[in-house]
C-alpha positions as CSV (number, residue, x, y, z in Angstrom):
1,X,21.9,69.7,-6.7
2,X,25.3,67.7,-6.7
3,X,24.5,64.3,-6.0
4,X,28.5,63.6,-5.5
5,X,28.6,66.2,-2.3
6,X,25.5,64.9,-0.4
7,X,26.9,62.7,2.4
8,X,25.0,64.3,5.6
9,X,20.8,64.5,5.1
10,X,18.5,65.5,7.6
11,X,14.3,65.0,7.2
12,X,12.2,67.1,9.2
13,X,8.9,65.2,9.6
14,X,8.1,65.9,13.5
15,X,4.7,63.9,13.4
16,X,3.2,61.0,15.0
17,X,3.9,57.2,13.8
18,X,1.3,56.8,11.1
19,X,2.7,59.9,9.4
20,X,6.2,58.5,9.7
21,X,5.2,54.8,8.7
22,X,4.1,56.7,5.3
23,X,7.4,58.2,4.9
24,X,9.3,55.5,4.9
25,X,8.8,54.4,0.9
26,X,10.6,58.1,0.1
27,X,13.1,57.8,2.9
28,X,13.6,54.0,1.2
29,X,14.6,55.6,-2.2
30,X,16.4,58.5,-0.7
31,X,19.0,55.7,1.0
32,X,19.1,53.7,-2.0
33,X,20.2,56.9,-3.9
34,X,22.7,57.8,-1.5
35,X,23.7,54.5,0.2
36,X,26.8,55.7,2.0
37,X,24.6,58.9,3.6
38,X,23.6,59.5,7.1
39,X,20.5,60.1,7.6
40,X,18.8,61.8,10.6
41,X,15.4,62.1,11.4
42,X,14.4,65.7,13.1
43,X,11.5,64.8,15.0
44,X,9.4,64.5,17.7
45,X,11.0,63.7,21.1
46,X,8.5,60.1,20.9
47,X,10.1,59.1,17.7
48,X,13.8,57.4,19.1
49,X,11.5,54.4,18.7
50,X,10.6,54.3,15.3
51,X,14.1,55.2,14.7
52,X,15.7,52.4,16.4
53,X,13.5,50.1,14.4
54,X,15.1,51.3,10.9
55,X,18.7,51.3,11.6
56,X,19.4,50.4,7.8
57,X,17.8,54.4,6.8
58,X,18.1,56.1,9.8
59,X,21.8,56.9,11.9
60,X,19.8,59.1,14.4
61,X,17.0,61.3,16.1
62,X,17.5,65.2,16.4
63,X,14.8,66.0,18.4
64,X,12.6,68.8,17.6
65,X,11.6,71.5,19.8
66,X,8.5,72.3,18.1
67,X,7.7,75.6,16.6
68,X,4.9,78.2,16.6
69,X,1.5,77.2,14.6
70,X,2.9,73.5,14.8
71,X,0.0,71.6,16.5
72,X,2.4,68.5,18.0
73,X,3.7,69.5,20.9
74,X,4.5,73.0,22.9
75,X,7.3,74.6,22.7
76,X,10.0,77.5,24.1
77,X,11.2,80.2,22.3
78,X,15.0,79.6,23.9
79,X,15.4,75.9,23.0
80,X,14.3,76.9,19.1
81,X,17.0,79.3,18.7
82,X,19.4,76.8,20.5
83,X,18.0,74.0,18.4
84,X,18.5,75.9,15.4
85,X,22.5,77.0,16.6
86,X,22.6,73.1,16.5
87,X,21.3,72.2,13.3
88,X,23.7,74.5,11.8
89,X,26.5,73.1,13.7
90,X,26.0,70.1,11.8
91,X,26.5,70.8,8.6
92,X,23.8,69.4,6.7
93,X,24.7,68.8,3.4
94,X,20.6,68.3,2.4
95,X,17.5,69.2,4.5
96,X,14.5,68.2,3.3
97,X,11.2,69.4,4.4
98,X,8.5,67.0,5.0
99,X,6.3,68.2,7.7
100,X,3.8,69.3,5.3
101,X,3.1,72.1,2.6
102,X,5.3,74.2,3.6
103,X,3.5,77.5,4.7
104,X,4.6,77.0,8.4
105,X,8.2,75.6,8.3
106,X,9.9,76.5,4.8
107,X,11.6,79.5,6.3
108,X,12.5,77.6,9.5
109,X,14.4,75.0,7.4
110,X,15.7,77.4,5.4
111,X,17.4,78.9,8.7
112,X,19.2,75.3,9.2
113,X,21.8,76.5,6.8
114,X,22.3,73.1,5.0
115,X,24.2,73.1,1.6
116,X,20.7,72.5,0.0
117,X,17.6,72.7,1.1
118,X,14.0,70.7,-0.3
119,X,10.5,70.3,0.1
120,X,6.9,71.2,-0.2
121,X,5.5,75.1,-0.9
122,X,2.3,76.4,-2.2
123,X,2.2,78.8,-4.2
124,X,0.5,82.3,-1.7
125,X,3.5,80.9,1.0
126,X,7.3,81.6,1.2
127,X,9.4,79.6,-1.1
128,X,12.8,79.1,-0.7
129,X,15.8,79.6,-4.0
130,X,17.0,76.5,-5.8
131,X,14.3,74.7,-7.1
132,X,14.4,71.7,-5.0
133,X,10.9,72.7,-3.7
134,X,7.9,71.0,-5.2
135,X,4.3,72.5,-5.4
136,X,2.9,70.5,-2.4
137,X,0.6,67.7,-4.4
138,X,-2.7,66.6,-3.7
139,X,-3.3,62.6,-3.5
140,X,-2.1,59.5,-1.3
141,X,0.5,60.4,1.8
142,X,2.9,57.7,0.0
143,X,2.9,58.8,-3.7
144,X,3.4,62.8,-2.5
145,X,6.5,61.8,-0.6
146,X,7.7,59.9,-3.5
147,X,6.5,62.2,-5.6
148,X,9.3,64.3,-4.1
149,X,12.0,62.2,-4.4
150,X,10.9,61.9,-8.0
151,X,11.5,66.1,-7.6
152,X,14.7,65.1,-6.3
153,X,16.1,62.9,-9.2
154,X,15.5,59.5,-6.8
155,X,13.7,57.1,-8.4
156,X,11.2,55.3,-6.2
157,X,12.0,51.8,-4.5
158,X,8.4,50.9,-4.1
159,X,5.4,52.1,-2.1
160,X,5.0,49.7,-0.3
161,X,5.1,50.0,3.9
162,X,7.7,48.7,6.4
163,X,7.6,48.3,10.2
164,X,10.5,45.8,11.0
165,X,9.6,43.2,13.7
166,X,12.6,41.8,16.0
167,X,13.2,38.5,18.7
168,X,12.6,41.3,21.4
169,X,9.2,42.0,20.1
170,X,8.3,38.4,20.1
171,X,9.7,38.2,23.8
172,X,7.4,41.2,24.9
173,X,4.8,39.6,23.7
174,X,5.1,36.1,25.2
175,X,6.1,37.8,28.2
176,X,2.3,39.9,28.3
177,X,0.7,36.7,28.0
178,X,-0.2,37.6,24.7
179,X,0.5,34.8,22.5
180,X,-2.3,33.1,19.9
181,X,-2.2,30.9,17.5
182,X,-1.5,32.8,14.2
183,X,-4.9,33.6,12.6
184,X,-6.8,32.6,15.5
185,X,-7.5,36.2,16.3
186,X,-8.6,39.6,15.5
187,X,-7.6,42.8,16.4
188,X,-9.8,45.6,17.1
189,X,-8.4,49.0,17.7
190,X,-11.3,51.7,18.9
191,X,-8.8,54.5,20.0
192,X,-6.8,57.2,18.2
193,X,-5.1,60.2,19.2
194,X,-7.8,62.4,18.4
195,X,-11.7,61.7,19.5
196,X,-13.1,63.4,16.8
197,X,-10.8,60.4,14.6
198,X,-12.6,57.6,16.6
199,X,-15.1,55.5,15.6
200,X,-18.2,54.6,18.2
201,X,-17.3,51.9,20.0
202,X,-20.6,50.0,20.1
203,X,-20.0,50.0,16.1
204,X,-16.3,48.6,17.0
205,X,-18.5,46.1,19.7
206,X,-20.9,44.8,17.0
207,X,-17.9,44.2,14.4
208,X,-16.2,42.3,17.2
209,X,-19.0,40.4,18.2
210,X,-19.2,39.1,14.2
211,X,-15.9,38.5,14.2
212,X,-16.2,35.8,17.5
213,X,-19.3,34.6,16.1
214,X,-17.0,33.6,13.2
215,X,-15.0,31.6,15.9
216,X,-12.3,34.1,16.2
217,X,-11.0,35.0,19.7
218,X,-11.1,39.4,19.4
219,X,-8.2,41.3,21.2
220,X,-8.6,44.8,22.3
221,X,-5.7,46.5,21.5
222,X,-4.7,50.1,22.3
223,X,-2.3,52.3,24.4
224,X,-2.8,52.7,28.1
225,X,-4.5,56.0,27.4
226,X,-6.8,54.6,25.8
227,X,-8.4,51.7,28.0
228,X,-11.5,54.0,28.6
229,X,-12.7,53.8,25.1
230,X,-11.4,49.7,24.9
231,X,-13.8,49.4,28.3
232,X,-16.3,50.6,26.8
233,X,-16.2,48.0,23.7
234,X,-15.9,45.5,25.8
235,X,-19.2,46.7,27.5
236,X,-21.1,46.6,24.6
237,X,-19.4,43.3,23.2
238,X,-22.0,39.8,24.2
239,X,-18.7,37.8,24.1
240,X,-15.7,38.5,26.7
241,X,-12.8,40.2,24.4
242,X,-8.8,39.9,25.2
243,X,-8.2,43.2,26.6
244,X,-4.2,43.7,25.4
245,X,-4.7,47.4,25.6
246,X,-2.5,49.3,28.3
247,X,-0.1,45.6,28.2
248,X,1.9,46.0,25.0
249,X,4.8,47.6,23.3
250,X,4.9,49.3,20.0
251,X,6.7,45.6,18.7
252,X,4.8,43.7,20.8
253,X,1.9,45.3,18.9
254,X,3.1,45.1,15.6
255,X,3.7,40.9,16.1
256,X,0.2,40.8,17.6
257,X,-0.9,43.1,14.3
258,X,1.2,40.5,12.2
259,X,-0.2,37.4,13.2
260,X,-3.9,38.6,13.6
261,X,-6.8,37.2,11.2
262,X,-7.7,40.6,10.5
263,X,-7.4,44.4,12.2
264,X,-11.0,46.7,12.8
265,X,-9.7,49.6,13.9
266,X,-9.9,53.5,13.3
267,X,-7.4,55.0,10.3
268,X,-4.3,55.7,12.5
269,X,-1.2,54.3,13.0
270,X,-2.4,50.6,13.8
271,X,-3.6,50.5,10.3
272,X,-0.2,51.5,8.4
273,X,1.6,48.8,10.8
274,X,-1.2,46.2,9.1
275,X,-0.2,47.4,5.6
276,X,3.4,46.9,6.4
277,X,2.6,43.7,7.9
278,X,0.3,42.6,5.5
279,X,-2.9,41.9,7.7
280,X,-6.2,42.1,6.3
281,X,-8.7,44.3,7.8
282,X,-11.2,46.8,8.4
283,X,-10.3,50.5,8.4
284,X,-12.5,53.1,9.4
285,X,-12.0,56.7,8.0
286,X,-13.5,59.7,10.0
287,X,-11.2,62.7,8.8
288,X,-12.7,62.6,5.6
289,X,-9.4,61.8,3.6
290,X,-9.5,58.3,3.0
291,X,-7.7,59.0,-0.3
292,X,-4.7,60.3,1.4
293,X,-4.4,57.6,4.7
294,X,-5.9,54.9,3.7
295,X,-3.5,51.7,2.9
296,X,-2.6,51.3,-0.4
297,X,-2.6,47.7,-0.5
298,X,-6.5,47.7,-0.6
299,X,-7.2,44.4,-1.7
300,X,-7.1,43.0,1.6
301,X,-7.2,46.2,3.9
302,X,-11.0,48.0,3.0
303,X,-11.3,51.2,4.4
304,X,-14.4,53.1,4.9
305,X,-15.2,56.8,4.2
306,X,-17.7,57.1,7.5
307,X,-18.0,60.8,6.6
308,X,-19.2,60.4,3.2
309,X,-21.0,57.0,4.2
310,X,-22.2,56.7,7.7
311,X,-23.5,53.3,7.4
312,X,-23.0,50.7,9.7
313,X,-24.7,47.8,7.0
314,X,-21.6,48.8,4.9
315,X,-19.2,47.8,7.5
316,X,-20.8,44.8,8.6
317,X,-20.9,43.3,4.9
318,X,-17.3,44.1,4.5
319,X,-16.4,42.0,7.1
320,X,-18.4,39.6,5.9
321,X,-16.6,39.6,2.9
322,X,-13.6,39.8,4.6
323,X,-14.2,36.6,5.8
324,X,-15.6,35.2,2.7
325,X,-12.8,35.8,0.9
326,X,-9.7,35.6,3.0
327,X,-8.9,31.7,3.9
328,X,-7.2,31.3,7.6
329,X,-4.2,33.6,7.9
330,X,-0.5,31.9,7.7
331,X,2.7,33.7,7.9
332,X,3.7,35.1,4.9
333,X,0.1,34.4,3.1
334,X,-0.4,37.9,2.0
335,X,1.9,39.3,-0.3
336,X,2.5,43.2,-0.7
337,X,3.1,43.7,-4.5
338,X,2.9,47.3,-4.3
């Protein structure tokens, strides 16, 4: 690949925000390689958002149709063909694959008709000429990604997270009736996009309930869809929770993530905001890849394998810990030295 020629790069990575938030090290590099670059994110229709937030990597969301076998969203046959007319309109000088391994998407990307084209492939599914692809790794979300770059010829820029907070997010939150006192309060999260991803929430109750008797005030956080499973924490809570849930904005959230005590919540994308943000907390696996989600920056976020150790004694005790160990939560407290 010509370094010199590569002045237009799109990144197909149409997934939710947890999976972009674990991008964003390898999408860091790839702009510090090519600083004078646009870069566009193709992705999901939900992601102008996260976009908007990193205007110093991204210039702009082409949003994806979807595709067949791609679980994130449904999709028609006429606005793929027209989508991919419009990808190769653009003139990509570098696509880069990183929806995943490969087996699904490598020839779609291939059809983009970019100058040169990168990604993931294993070894029984289609991959495409040029040897920019790289035998899709096993290991942490992060290092793959920069493990790609590395591929590339980029040299990493750290693994560490971002999630950029602004003066509108701080408004938002005011204006919920949301504000604390930094460190006065914890988090808990019981929803994720997936059920079977969610943790009980008389588990979530009990953690709560440790965390008030430790004289914090607990805030239910979540999206509107998701007040059934917050009511139902609070029901099982003894001491009357915050309910934020259904009353904040993606920032909003983030500065009420920043300023917490600590975050309990289930590994999804609440928990890769905390590692950006640096917030201590408990993180509760229940797909069974802790090694791949979990925040790297485990010193003060502990996450739990609850497939391979179903035991509530072991979350209680890490909270304990948690507060054992952690002293009251000012800005800029934590550092993130990954």
């Amino acid at each position: 690949m010509d370094k010199r020629c590569i002045r237009k790069i799109g990144i197909l990575r149409a997934l939710q925000l947890g999976d972009l938030l674990c991008s964003v090290p390898a999408i860091r590099a790839l702009k510090q390689a090519f600083p004078e670059s646009e870069i566009f994110l193709i992705g999901l229709p939900n992601a102008s958002g996260f976009v908007q937030r990193f205007p110093h990597y991204f210039n702009g969301l082409i949003k994806f149709p979807g595709f067949p076998g791609l679980p994130e969203q449904p999709y028609d046959v006429k606005e793929i063909t027209d989508f991919i007319s419009y990808i190769q309109k653009q003139k990509f000088d570098l696509i880069i694959q990183m929806q995943g391994n490969g087996n699904i998407v490598n020839p779609l990307v291939e059809l983009f008709g970019a100058v040169y084209t990168a990604g993931f492939y294993r070894p029984t599914d289609y991959e495409p000429e040029g040897g920019l692809f790289l035998l899709y790794p096993e290991g942490h979300e992060v290092e793959r990604h920069l493990s790609l770059m590395e591929h590339l010829g980029i040299e990493s820029a750290g693994k560490y997270l971002e999630f950029p907070l602004t003066n509108k997010d701080e408004i938002e939150l005011a204006s919920a009736g949301l504000s604390f006192e930094p460190g006065s309060y914890v988090c808990v999260h019981p929803g994720s996009r997936g059920s079977w991803r969610q943790w009980p929430p008389e588990y979530f109750a009990a953690l709560a309930d440790m965390a008030a008797d430790h004289g914090k005030t607990v805030v239910l956080t979540g999206t509107g869809d998701e007040m059934i499973i917050v009511e139902q924490t609070a029901s099982f809570m003894k001491h009357n929770p915050v309910v934020a849930a259904g009353k904040t904005t993606l920032g909003s959230a983030g500065v009420l993530i920043r300023d917490a005590f600590a975050l309990i919540s289930n590994c999804t994308g609440v928990s890769h905001i905390a590692s950006a943000v640096n917030t201590p907390g408990i993180i509760i696996s229940m797909d069974g890849e802790p090694e791949r989600w979990g925040p790297l920056n485990n010193d003060i976020l502990v996450t739990l394998d609850w497939i391979a150790e179903p035991h509530f004694a072991k979350a209680e005790r890490a909270l304990k810990e948690l507060f054992e160990k952690l002293p009251d939560k000012a800005n800029g407290l934590y550092s993130n030295a990954l």
